[in-house]
C-alpha positions, 0 to 999 in steps of 0.5 A: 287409132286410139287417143292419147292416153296414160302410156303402161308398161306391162310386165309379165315374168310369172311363168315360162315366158319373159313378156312386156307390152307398151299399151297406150289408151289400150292399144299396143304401142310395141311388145315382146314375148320369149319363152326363157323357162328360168331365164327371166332375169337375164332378159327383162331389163334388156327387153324393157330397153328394147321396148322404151327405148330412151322414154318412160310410161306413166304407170307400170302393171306387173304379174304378182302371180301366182306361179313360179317362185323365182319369175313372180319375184323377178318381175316383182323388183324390176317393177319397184326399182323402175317405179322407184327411178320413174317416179311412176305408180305400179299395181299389179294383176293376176296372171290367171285373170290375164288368161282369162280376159285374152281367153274370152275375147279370143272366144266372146261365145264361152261364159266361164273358163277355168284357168290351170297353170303349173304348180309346186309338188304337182299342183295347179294353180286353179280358179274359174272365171266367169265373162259377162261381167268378168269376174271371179267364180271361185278363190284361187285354189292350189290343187292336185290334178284330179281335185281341179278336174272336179273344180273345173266342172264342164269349163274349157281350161286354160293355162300351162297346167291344161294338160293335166287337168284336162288328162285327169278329167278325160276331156280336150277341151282347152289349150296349154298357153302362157300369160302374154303382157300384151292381153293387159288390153283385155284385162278390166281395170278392176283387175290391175289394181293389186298391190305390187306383192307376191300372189304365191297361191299356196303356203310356203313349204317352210315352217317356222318352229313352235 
């Protein structure tokens, strides 16, 4: 068993799924994960419950994205008010980093991977990643199928947005998959240090007037 160690809620509400993990000295103490497409708001805060129970960790990590609007927000201010009535510190990650640290130790064989998940107006959030060191390969770009299919070179993909990308890409190589809260243990701490704010990963479609 692991020692003792800082006790984190991790909360994971960027995609369709409604996901929070306890993790103490990098093991999981207790985790949920549902599937609730739009329904993150009615679940988070009783899924928290579940999981503390009467206790409190000592730090909270939240996805800031990128991915859909209405879940990075929701995950967002439950993360702040929690914090705020805990008095406990909250960063952040990436969701598409948190895909790909569970990726390569699911398969410690592939040296880069490239992350796809649902966008906005047909888009994919798209960025490549690299295993030894886990690092970023390239920017987080938001792109149509055909564009990321000449991003993602010869990668497996990863991500809610596969599908696409590897049907633009004429390839099988990959896996339709969501952020789980509990991978966090997979996630080098370099990469849980983002300030608790929206990653939206494109421009807003608003435009402020001249």
């Amino acid at each position: 068993m692991p020692a003792a160690g800082p006790r984190t809620l991790v909360i994971e509400t960027a995609t369709g799924a409604c996901s929070v993990a306890l993790i103490d000295a990098g093991g999981i103490v207790a985790a949920r994960h549902e599937v609730v497409g739009r329904g993150h708001a009615e679940r988070l805060v009783p899924m928290i419950g579940e999981l503390l129970g009467d206790g409190r960790p000592d730090r909270i990590l939240v996805d800031c994205g990128p991915g859909s609007f209405t879940g990075v927000r929701v995950g967002l201010a439950a993360a702040r008010a929690l914090a705020f009535g805990w008095q406990v510190p909250v960063l952040g990650y990436s969701s598409l980093a948190l895909i790909a640290a569970a990726v390569f130790a699911e398969h410690p064989d592939r040296a880069t991977v490239t992350i796809a998940i649902t966008g906005g107006h047909g888009e994919l959030f798209v960025q490549r990643f690299t295993a030894a060191p886990f690092a970023e390969l390239a920017p987080l770009a938001s792109l149509l199928p055909a564009d990321a299919a000449s991003l993602s070179a010869t990668d497996p993909v990863h991500g809610s947005g596969a599908p696409a990308l590897l049907a633009a890409r004429g390839d099988t190589d990959g896996d339709d998959r969501l952020p789980v809260a509990a991978d966090l243990r997979h996630l080098p701490s370099a990469f849980a240090t983002l300030p608790p704010q929206p990653l939206y990963g494109r421009a807003p479609d608003a435009k402020l007037p001249a």
